[in-house]
C-alpha positions as CSV (number, residue, x, y, z in Angstrom):
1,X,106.3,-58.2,82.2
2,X,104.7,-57.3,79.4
3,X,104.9,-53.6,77.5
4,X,101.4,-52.6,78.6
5,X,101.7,-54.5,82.0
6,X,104.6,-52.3,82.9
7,X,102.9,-49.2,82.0
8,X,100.3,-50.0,84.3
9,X,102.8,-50.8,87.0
10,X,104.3,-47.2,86.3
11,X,101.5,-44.8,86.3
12,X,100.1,-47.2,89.7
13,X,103.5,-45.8,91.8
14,X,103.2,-42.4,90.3
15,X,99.9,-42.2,92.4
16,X,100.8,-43.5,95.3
17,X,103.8,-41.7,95.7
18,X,102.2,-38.4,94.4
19,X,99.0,-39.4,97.0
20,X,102.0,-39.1,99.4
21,X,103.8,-36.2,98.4
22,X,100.5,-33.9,98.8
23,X,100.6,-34.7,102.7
24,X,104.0,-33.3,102.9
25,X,104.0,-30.1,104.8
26,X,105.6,-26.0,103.9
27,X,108.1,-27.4,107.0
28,X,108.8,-31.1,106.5
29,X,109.7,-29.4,102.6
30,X,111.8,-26.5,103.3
31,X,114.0,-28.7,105.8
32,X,114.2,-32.0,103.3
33,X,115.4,-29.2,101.3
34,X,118.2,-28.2,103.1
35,X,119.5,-31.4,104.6
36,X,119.8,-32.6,100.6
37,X,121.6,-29.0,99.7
38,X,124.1,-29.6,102.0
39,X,124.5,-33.3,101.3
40,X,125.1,-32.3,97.3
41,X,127.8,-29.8,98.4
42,X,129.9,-32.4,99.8
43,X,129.7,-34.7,96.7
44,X,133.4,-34.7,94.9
45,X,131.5,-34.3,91.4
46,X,129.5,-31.6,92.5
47,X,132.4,-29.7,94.0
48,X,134.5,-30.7,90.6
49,X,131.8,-30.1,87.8
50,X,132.0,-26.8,85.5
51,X,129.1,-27.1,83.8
52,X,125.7,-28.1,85.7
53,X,121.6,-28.8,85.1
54,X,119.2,-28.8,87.3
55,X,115.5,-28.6,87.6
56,X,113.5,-25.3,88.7
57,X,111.3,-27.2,91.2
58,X,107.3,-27.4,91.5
59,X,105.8,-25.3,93.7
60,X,104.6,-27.9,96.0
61,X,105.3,-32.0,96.1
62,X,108.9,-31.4,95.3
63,X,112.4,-31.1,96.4
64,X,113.1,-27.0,96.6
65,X,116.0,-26.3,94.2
66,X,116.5,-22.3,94.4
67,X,119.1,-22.4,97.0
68,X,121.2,-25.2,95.5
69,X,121.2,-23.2,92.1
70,X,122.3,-19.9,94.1
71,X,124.9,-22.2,95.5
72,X,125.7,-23.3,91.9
73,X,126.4,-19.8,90.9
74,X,128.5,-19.2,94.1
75,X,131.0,-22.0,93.3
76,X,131.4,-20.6,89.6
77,X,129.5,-23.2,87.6
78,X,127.9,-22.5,84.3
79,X,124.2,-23.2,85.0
80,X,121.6,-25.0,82.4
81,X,117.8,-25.3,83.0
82,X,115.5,-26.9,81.4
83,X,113.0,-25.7,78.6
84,X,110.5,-27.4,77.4
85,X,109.9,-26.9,73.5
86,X,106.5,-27.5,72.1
87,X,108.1,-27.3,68.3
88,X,109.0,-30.2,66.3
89,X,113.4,-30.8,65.4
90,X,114.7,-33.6,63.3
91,X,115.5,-36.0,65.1
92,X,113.5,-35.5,68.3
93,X,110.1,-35.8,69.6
94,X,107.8,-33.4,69.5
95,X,107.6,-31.7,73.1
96,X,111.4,-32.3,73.6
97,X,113.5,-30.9,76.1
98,X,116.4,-28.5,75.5
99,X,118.7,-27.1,78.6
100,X,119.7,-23.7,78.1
101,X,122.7,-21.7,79.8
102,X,121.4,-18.7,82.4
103,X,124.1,-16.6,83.0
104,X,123.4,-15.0,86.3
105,X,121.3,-16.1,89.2
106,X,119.5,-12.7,88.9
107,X,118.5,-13.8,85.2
108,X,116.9,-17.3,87.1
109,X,115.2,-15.0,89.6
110,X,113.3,-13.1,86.7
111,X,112.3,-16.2,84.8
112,X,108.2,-16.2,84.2
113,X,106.2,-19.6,83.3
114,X,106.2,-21.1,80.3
115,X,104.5,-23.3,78.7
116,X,101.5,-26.7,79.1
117,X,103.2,-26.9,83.1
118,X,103.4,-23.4,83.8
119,X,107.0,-23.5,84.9
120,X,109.6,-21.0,85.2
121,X,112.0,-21.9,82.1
122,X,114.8,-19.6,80.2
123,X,113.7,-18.7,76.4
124,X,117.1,-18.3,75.2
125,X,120.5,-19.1,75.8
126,X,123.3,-21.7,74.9
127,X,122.3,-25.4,74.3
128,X,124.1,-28.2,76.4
129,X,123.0,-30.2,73.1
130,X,124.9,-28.3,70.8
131,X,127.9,-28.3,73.1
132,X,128.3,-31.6,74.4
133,X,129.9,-31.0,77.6
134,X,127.7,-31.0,80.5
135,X,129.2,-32.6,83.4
136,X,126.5,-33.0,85.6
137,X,122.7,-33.0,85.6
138,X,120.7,-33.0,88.7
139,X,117.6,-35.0,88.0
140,X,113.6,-34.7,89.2
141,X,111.6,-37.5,89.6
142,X,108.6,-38.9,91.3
143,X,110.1,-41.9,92.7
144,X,113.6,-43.6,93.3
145,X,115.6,-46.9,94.6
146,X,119.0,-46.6,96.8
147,X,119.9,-48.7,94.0
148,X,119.3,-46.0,91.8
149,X,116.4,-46.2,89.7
150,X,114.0,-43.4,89.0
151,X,111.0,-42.9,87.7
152,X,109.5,-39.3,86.4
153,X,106.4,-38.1,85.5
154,X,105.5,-40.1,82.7
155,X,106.3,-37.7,79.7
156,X,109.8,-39.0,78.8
157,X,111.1,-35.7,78.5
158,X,114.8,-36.9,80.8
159,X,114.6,-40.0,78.7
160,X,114.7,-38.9,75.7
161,X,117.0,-36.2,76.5
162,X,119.6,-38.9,77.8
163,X,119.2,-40.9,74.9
164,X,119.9,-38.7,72.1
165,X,122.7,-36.7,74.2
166,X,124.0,-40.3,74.5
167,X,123.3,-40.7,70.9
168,X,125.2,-37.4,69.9
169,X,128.1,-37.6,72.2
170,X,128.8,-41.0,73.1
171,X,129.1,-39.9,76.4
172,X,126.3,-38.8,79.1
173,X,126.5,-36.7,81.8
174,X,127.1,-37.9,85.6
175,X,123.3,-37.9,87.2
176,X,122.1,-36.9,90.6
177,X,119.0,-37.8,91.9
178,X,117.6,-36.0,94.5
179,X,114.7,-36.9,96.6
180,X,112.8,-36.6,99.5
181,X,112.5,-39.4,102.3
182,X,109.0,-40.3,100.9
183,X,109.7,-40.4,97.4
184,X,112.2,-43.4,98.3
185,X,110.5,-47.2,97.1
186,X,111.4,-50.3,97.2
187,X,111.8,-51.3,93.8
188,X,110.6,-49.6,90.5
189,X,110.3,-51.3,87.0
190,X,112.5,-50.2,84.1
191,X,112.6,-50.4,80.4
192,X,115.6,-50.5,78.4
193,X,115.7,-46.8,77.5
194,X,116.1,-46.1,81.5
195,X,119.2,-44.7,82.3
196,X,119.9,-45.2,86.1
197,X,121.5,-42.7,87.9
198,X,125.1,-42.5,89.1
199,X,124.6,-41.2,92.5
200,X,121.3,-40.5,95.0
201,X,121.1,-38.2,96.9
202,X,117.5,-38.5,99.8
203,X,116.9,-36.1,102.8
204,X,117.4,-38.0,106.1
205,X,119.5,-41.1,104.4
206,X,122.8,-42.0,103.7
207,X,124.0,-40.9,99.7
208,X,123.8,-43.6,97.6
């Protein structure tokens, strides 16, 4: 497949899956939402890990994250969410990602929205890129495979993340997908800079 030919394959299961995802209702949400919560806090690497990322969900069309990052706090894990920086670094692309320590869950619940997507982000704090030890990050996406490929939104900003932590560190962090029931497809294509996930995590399935 072709460069351009699996571009197009791409951006055609972002819209069916994201077609999907707006039929999804408040209830079918909040209770995906819990089912996967409880799932993670079983995991051995969730229960193990000192240092965690995770995503501040969308309002709508998403798994709801609030409650697993309260849990986060509970168990005494350092917490990193992401920011995204419209500034140019050496190194990076421009519109990179950076994920920045919150201390306190009370600090999360006074975030405001930043930025082109209007999310809630931290402005400050320290960098899991300048550190080099996250143990886990909990990953978005729109789409993923039980054999654990994902896709995102199309902006690259996990990719590139990945890569230059890679890069950096020689290491990466252990990545958890975590989906809802409808956001699980049969196959997805990949390019090289795809890293796949080490576990997956989707509400009314097994783990994977």
């Amino acid at each position: 497949m072709t460069s351009v030919s699996l571009k197009e394959a791409k951006n055609q299961l972002r819209k069916q899956i994201k077609r999907t995802l707006k039929g999804i209702s408040r209830e079918s949400l909040i209770i995906q939402s819990h089912d996967i919560h409880q799932k993670l806090l079983q995991l051995d690497r969730f229960q193990q890990c000192k240092k965690i990322a995770i995503f501040m969900n969308m309002p709508d069309s998403e798994v709801k994250t609030m409650d697993i990052i309260k849990s986060c706090y509970q168990h005494g894990k350092d917490v990193y969410l992401p920011r995204c920086n419209p500034f140019e670094v050496e190194g990076r692309k421009k519109n990179f990602l950076s994920m920045l320590q919150v201390p306190t869950f009370n600090d999360v619940l006074n975030l405001q929205p930043q930025g082109k997507y209007q999310l809630l982000e931290p402005i400050s704090g320290i960098d899991a890129i300048e550190q080099g030890d996250l143990d886990v990050i909990i990953m978005p996406g729109v789409a993923f495979t039980k054999t654990k490929k994902r896709i995102g939104h199309g902006a690259g900003f996990y990719d590139e993340f990945l890569n230059y932590y890679f890069k950096k560190f020689q290491r990466k962090p252990y990545l958890i997908g975590i989906a809802l029931q409808e956001q699980l497809v049969d196959d997805i294509p990949t390019e090289e800079h795809d890293f796949p996930l080490d576990k997956l995590i989707v509400a009314n399935h097994d783990v994977y």
